[in-house]
N, C-alpha and C positions, 0 to 999 in steps of 0.2 A: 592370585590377586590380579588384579586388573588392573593394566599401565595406566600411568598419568593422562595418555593420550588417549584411551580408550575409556575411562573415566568422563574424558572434557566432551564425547562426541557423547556418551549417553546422556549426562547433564544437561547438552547443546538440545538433543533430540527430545527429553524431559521439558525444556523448559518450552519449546515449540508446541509442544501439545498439551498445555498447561496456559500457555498464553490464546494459544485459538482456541479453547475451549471457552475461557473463561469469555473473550471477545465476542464468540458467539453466543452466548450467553446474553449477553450487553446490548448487542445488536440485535437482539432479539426482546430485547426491552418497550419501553414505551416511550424511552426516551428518542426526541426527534434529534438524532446526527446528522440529518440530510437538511435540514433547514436552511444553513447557513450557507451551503450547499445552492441550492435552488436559488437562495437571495443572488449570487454571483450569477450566475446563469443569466438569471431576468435582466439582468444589467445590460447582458447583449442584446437586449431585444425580445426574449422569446417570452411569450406569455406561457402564465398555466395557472392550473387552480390546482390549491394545495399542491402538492410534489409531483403532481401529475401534468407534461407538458405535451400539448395536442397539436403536431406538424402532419399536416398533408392527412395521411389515413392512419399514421402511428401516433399513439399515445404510448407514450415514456416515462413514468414513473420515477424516480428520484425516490429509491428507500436509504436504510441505513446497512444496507451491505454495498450500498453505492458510495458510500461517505468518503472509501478509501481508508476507514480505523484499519480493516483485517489488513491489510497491506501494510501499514505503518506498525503496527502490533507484530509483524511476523519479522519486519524491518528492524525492531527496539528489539525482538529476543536474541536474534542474530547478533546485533552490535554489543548485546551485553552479554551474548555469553562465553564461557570461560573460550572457547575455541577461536574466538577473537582477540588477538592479542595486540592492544593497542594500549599508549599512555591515558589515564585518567582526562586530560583535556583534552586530545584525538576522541575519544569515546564520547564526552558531552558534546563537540563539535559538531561528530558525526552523528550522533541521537538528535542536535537540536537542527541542522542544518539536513539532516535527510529528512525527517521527518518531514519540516516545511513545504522539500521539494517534492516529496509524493503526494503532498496537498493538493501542492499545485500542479505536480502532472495528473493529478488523477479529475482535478476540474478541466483541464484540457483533453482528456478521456472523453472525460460525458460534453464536450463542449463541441469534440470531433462527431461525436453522435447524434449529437442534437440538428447539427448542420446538414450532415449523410441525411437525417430522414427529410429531408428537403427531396433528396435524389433516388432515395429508392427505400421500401419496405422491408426487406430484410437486413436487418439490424443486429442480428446475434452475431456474426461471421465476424464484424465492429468490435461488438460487446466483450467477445472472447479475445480477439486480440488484443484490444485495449488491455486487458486480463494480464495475457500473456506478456508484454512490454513493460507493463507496472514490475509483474515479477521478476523481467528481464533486468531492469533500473536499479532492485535490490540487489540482485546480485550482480552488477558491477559494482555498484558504492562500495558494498561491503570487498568486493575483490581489488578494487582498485586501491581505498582505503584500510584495507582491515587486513585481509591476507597478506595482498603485497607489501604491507609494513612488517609483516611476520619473517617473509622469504629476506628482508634486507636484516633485519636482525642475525636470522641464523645466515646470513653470507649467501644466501641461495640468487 
């Protein structure tokens, strides 16, 4: 049989690929996620039509894998799953208060982007890190919050 602990990582691993399947899925819908999105954006200034923002010679798109959900989706299976072990109001804390914060870094993502293409055309090199830093942010929250209240429990 299979230890408790090795139970809680396949559930953990289960629920990760269950939750970005279904995300993708979603995001791959008709439904506009990047709306609300783009509304903040223009706020600074930058014009565009439809999702689509036209600086210098790059046009930058605003879809719904820009939304930031797959990031917050990948961020809620984490926090809920069994390999997290935190109190019931630690976990809504952290569900409702990360969440927020990947909102808002991740329009400060495309906000950083938006800006660059003022200054140069290659944009992906951005794009990716921006990527990578989102996914860097989950995993502190969750490390800072979620494991390291595990390690004080068991005395570690």
């Amino acid at each position: 049989m299979l230890s408790d602990k090795l139970k809680n990582i396949v559930l953990f691993l289960l629920v990760i690929v269950i939750a970005t399947t279904l995300i993708s899925f979603l995001l791959d819908s008709n439904i506009n996620f990047s709306k609300p999105i783009v509304s903040v954006l223009s706020v600074f200034g930058f014009t565009h039509e439809g999702n689509t923002f036209i600086i210098n010679a790059n046009q930058i798109e605003i879809n719904n894998f820009c939304s930031g959900l797959f990031s917050i989706v990948v961020f809620l299976a984490i926090i809920l799953s069994p390999i997290t072990v935190v109190s019931k109001k630690r976990r809504l804390y952290l569900v409702t208060l990360g969440s927020v914060g990947l909102y808002v870094l991740n329009i400060i993502r495309l906000l950083l982007i938006l800006i660059f293409a003022y200054y140069t055309t290659n944009l992906e090199t951005l794009h990716v890190a921006g990527w990578f830093f989102m996914s860097l942010a989950i995993f502190i929250i969750w490390w800072k919050w979620g494991f390291e209240k595990k390690k004080k429990q068991n005395g570690l």
